[in-house]
N, C-alpha and C positions, 0 to 999 in steps of 0.2 A: 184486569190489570196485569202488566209481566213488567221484568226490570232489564235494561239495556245492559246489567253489568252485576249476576245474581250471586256471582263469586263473593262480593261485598258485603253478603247478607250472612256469612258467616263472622263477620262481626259483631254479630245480634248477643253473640258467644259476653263481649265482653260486661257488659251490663250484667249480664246472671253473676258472670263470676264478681264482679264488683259487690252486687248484693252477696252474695255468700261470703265474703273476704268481710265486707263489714262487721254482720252479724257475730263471726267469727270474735274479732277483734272487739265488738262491744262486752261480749260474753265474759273474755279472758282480763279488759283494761277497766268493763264498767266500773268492779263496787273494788278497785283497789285503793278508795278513797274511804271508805270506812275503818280500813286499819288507822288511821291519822286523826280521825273523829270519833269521839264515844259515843255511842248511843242515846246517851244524854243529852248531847248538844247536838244532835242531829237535825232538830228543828231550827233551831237558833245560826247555826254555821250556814249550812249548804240551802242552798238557792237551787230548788229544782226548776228547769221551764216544761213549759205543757207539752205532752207527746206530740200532739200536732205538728210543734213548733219543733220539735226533734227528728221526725220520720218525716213531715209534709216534703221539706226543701230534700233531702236525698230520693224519693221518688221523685220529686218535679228533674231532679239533673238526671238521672236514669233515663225516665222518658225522650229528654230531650239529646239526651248521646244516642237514642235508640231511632230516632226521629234524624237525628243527622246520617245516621249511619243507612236508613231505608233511602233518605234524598240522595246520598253520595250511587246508590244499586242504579239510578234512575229510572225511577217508577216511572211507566207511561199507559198511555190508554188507546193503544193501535194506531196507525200511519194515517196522514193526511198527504193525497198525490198532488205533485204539480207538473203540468206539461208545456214544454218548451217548442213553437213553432219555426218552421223553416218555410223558406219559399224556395225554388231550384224548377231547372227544367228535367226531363225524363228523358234520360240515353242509356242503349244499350250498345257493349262494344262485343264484336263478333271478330272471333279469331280465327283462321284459317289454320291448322294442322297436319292439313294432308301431306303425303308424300311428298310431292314439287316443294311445300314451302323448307325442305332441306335445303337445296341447289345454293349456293353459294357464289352466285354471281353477285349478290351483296354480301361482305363482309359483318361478322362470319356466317350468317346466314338470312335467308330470310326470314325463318322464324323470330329469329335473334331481330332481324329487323324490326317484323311487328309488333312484337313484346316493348321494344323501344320506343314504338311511334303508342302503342296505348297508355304507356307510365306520363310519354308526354300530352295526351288526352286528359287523362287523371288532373293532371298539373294544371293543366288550362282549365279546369271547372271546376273548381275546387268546391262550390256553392251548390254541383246539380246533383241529381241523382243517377249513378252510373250501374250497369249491370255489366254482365261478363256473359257471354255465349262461344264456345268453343264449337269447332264443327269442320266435316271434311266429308265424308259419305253420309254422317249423321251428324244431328245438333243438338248438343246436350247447355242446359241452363247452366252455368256451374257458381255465379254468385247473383243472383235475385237484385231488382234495385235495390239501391242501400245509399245514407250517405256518410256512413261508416269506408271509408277510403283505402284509411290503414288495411283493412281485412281484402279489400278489394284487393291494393297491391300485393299480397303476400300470395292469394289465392294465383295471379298474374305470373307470381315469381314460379309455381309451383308448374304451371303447366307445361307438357311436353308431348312428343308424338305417340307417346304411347297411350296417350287418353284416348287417340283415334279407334272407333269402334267398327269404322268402315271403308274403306278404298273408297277414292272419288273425291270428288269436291260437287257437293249441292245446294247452291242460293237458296231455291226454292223452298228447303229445311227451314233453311236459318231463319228467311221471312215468315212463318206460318208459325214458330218458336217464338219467334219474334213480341209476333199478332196477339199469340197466348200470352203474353207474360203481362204486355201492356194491356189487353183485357181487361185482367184478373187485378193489376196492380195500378194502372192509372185509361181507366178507359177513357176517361172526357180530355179534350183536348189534341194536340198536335204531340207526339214523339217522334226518337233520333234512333237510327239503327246507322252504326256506322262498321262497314265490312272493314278487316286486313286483310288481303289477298292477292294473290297474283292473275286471277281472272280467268283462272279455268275451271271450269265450270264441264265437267265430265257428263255431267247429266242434263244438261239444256233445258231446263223447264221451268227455271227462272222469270221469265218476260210475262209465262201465264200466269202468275201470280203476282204480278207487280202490280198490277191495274186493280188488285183486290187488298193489297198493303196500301195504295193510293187512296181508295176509297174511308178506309180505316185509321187515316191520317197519318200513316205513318211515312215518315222523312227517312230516305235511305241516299246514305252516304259511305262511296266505297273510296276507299286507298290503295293507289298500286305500291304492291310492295315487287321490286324484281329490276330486271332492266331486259328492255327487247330482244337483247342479242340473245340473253338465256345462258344457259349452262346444263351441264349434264348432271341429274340428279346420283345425289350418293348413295351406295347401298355395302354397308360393311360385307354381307356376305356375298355382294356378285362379285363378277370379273373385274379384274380392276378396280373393285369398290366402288363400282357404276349399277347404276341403278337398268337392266334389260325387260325388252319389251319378250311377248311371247314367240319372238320370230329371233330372240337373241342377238338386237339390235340395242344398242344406248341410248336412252333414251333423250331427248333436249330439250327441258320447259324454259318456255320463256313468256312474259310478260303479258297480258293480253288486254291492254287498256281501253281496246273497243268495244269488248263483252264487257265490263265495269261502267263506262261511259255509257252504254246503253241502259245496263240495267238502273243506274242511279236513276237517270233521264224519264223511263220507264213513273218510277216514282215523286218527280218533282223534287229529286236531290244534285249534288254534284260531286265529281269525280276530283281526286287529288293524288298527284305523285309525288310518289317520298323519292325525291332527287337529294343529292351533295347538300345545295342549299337552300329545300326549298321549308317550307317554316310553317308546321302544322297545328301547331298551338295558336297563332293567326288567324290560321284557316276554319280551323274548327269551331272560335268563338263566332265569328262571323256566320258559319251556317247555321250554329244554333239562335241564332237570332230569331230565327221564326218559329220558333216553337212556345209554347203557350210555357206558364208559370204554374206550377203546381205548391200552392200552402197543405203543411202535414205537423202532425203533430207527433215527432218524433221520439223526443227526450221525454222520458217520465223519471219525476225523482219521487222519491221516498221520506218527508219526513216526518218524525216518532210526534204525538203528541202528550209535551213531557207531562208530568204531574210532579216531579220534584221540588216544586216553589212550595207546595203547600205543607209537604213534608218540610222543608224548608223554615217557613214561618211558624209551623207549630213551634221548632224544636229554638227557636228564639227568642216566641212568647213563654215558653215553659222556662228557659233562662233567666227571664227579667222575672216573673214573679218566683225565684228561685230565690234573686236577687234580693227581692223587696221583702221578703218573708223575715231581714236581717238576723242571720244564721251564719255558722261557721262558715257555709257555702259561697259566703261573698269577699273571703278570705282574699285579701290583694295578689297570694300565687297561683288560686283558681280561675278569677274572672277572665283574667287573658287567655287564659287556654281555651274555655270555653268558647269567646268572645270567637277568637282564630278559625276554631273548629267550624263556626255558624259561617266566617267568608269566604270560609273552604268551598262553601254549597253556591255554586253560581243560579240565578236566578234572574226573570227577566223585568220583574215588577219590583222586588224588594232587594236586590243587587244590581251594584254598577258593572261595566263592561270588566271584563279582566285585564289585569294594569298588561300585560305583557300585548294584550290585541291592541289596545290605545297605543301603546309605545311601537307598533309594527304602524299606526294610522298615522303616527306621529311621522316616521322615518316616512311615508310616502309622502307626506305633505313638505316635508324636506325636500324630496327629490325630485317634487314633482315638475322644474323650472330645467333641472341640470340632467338627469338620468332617468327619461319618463318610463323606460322599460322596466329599473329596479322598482321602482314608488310604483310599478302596477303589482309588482310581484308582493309588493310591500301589505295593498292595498286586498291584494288577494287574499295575505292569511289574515288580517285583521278583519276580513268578511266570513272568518269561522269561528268569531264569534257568536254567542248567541242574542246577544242585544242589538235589536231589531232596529234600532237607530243608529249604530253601530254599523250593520251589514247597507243599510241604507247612505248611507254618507258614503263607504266603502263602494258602493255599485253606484255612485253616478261619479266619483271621482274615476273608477276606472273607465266610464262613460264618455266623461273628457277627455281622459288620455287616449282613447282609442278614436276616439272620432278627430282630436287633432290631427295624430298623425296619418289620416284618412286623410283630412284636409291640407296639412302640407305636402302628402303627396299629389293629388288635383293642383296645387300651388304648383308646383312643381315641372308638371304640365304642359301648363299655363307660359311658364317664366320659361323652359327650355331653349334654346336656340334654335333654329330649325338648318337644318343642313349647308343651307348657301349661307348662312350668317344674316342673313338681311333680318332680324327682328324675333318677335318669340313664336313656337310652332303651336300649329292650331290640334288639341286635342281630337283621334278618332273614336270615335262611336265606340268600339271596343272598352277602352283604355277610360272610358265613361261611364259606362257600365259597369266595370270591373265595380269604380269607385261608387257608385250607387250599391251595388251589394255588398261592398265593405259596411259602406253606411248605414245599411238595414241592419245589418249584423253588428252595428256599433250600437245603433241607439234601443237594443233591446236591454244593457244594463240599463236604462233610464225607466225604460219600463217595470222591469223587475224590482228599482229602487223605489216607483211609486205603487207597485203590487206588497211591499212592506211598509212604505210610509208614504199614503197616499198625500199627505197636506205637504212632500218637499218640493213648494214650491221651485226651487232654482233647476229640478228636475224636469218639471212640466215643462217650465220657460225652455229647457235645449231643448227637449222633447220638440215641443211644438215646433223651437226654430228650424232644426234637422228636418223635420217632415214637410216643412214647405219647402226648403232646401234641393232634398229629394225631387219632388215635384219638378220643381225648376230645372235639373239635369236630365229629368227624364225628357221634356221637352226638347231641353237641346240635342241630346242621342238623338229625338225622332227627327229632326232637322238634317244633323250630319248623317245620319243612314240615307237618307234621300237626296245629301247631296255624295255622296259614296255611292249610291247607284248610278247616280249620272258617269261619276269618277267610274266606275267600274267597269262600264259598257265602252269608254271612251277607252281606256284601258286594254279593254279586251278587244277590240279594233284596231287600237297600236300594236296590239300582241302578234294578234293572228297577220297583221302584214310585216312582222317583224320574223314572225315564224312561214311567211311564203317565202321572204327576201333569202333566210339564212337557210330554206331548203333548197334552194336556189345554186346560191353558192358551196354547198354542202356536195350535191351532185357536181356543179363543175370541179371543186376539188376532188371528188370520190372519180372521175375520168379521168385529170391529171393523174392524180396516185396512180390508174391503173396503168395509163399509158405509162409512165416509168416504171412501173414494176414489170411492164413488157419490154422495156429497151435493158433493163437489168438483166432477165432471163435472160434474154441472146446474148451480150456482154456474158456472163454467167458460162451460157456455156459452151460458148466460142473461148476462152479462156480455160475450159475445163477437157476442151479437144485440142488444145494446144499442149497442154500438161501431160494427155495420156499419150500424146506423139512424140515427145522430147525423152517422157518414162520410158516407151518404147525402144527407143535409140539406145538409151544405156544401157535397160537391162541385152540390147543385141552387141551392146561394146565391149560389158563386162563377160559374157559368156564366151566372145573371140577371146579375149586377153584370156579368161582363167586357160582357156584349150592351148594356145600357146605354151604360155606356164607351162603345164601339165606333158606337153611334148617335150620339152626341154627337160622336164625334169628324168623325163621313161631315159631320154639320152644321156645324161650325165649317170644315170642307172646302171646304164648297157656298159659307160665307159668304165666306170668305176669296177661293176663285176669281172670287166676284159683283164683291164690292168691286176685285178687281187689273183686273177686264174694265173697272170704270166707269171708274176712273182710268187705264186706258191709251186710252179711246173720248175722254175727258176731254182727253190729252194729244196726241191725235190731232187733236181738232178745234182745241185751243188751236195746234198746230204748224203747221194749211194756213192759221189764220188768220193767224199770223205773217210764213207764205211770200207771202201774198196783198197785207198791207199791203208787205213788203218791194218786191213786182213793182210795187205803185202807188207806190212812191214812186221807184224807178228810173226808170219808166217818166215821171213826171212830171219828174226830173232831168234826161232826156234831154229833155225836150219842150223844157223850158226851156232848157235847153243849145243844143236845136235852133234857139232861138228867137231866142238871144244870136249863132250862126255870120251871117255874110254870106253874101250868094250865091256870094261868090268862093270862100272858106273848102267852103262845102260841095261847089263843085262840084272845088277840088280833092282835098277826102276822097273824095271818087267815085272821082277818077283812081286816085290811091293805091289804095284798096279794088278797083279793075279791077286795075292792075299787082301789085297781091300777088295774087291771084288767078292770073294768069298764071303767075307766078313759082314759086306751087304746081304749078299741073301740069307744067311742066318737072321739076323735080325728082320728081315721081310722086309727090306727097303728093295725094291726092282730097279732103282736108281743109284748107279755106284756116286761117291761124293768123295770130297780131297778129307782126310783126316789125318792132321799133325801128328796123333799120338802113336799111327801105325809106323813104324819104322821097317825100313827092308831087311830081308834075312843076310845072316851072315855069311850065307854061302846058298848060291845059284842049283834049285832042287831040278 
């Protein structure tokens, strides 16, 4: 035995201490009734009752707080398992990684393409079991079937080029990876390998293994992901950030839907192009059509096999004869507490459901008319109850809700309009299917509600009507699939003369184009010979003109220097004429002056003119000068 909840069991604490708290208090409050009574009258006064009747009822409430308090731990006695079946088909999705699926002639790449067309695979089969295979020189496993999804897409999100372990792209891996996994994980039956890729195929050895994946039932379905024209792969560190071959050329992958188209064919599968519009979640349901159904038993749950009713029941027959012993114990502020403590302990035999789960069953059966998604959500927690009639009412009521709205979508259908307007549109084989495995997946709360109460009739009754229901769509699927291949062949006859017509017209437009892009050249560059003859002309116009200029100018040079030489030859001769009247007229001044002095006068400027002379070379001037302060002698030495 172990307890869901062993933290509880230190509780056990309070009962001891309640017995020692007693004792205590009887010891100190028992005999203070003797002071009040003599001895005398001791027999006559006090009314003693029998120890039994004293001690029995406080053990019996001890036991049963001790009893409540192990059922709250939840005693249990090991796990009983339950396992939940599925049905689904077996696919695995193969990713291409190699170098080319960089190139970015799809937006923003191809990678990025295929990661897109598998999440929308995910989507479209929500019911099967899906694996993950990555691969480009090598093929690594990287998510095992599973119908765990969520884990599927996250593993999806995660991948990138650098998982590549190899150069190249090799089929023949991915098919032999493939062959292993379905082995080992669903040998019997028909499976789906469905490629991303652009369809090269580096190592061509493909084809010899296809006839041996065909043998082993496996369904190979490839996707082109690219576009024919191609583009040049990227490479952060080459030239240009282009991806070079070893002769230092750019590389240009492009599309190779013929290698794909074979290799599917090879296996008994078909080829699909991720075009603008073309609609792969369609496509994809439709080819798994032929693959067989695998039932598994996936979900295991876990639950505890409780023991707490028993703990439970002890600790509230120990109550009543607690009660019945009529003792202080039954005291009108004790019983309710006790009474409380015992509805505290949920229990599936001698306890009703819990008000709060009935009042969550309540609000679904409210809602169940106006808002069936809350009333399921409703119906949900009132099913974590532990009252087994309780979880049972709750799982076919959410039984109902899920299967209506299974069925008014099929109504739905049904009642659509169909394009021209002339009346309702006739459900496909797909969109039937869908609704059959919603169905399955509907009426297994009916089942789980009769795996807890097998006598609820009103369960059985949907039960059964659902299952022949079922039956009855399946029929009609296999009707519209057979009439879908007739549609499909007829189809694909209209296609392919629709696709010679518009390759057709595609070539005479692709000649038009060319023939005008040849009358444009010439146009082109007859207009571009006209241009460098007119340039021509100018720049021979402009270089006369500047040489012109530039003569004219050396000339108005030559004039300009002429004229500044006459007029400074001019200023020259005008300037010694000037100095020359100026010398004759000094010179005539002086004459006169000369002429005006006496003999006395000039012979003593003489003196003078000797004595400063003298008086210069004493002082070492070699240059005589006029000085004011030398005056002439007063007589002629």
């Amino acid at each position: 035995m172990s307890f869901l909840y062993p933290n509880v069991l230190w509780l056990l604490l309070l009962p001891a201490l309640l017995s020692v708290a007693a004792l205590v208090l009887r010891r100190n409050r028992g005999q203070a009734w003797r002071k009040l009574v003599s001895a005398a009258h001791v027999d006559a006064l006090v009314v003693r009752r029998p120890l039994w009747n004293r001690v029995l009822p406080a053990v019996l409430a001890l036991l049963a707080m001790g009893c409540i308090i192990l059922a709250l731990a939840r005693p249990i006695n090991g796990y009983r398992e339950t396992s939940a079946t599925d049905s689904g088909r077996n696919l695995l999705i193969a990713l291409d990684i190699s170098r080319s699926m960089e190139t970015e002639d799809v937006k923003p790449s191809r990678l990025e393409e295929a990661r897109a067309a598998a999440y929308e695979l995910i989507n479209a089969l929500p019911t099967d079991k899906i694996g993950l295979i990555v691969f480009s020189g090598e093929a690594d496993l990287v998510v095992p079937l599973t119908y765990d999804h969520t884990a599927l897409r996250d593993a999806l999100e995660q991948v990138n080029r650098g998982w590549a372990g190899a150069g190249g792209t090799n089929f023949g891996l991915v098919l032999r990876k493939a062959m292993q996994d379905f082995k080992r994980s669903a040998p019997e039956g028909t499976n789906a390998l469905v490629i991303l890729s652009d369809g090269e195929d580096t190592v061509d050895s493909s084809l010899d293994i296809a006839e041996e994946a065909k043998k082993s039932g496996l369904l190979v379905i490839t996707v082109g992901i690219g576009t024919e024209a191609g583009g040049a792969i990227p490479d952060a560190q080459g030239v240009n950030g282009l991806w070079q071959d070893a002769n230092g050329k750019h590389v240009i992958s492009k599309l190779n839907p013929k290698a794909l188209q074979d290799f599917a064919k090879a296996t008994g599968g078909s080829f699909f192009a991720m075009t603008a519009n073309a609609n792969l979640a369609e496509f994809a349901r439709s080819a798994v059509q032929k693959l067989d159904r695998h039932e598994e038993a996936h979900s295991i749950t876990k639950t505890p096999n409780d023991l707490f009713r028993y703990f439970a029941g002890a600790a509230l027959l120990l109550v009543i004869i607690a009660i019945l012993t009529r003792t202080a114990w039954k005291a009108p502020g004790l019983v309710p507490v006790i009474l409380l403590m015992t509805c505290i302990c949920r229990t599936e035999s001698l306890a009703a459901p819990s008000p709060e789960n009935i009042g969550h069953y309540q609000i679904g059966l409210n809602l169940l008319s106006k808002e069936p998604d809350k009333a399921r959500e409703a119906f949900s927690r009132a099913l974590l109850d532990e009252d087994t009639a309780l979880q049972a009412a709750s799982l076919y009521e959410i039984g109902n809700i899920n299967t209506q709205a299974t069925l008014d979508e099929l109504r739905s259908l049904y009642e659509s309009p169909t394009d021209a307007g002339d009346g309702a549109a006739q459900p496909r084989a797909e969109e039937l299917q869908q609704i059959v495995d919603s169905l399955k997946s509907d009426i297994t709360a009916y089942r789980d509600a009769l795996s807890i109460q097998p006598g609820l009739k009103p369960a059985q009754t949907n039960l059964s009507r659902m299952e022949e229901f079922i039956k009855k769509l399946e029929e009609e699927i296999e009707r519209l699939k057979q009439q879908q291949d007739q549609q499909d062949k007829q189809d694909q006859q209209d296609k392919q003369d629709q696709q010679d017509k518009q390759d057709q017209q595609d070539k005479q437009g692709q000649q038009d184009k060319q023939d005008r892009q040849d009358r444009q050249d010439q146009q082109d560059q007859q207009d571009q010979q006209d241009q460098q003859n007119q340039q021509d002309q100018q720049d021979q116009q402009g270089q006369q003109d500047q040489q012109d200029q530039q003569d004219r100018q050396d000339q108005q040079d030559k004039q300009d220097q002429q004229d500044k030489q006459d007029q400074q030859d001019k200023q020259d001769q005008q300037d010694q004429q000037d100095q020359q009247d100026k010398q004759n007229e000094q010179a005539k001044a002086a004459e006169e002056a000369q002429q005006e002095l006496s003999d006395e006068e000039k012979a003593r400027q003489r003196a003078a003119s000797i004595l400063k002379m003298h008086m210069d070379e004493e002082q070492g001037s070699p240059i005589p000068h006029a000085n004011d302060n030398v005056r002439p002698p007063a007589k002629d030495y």
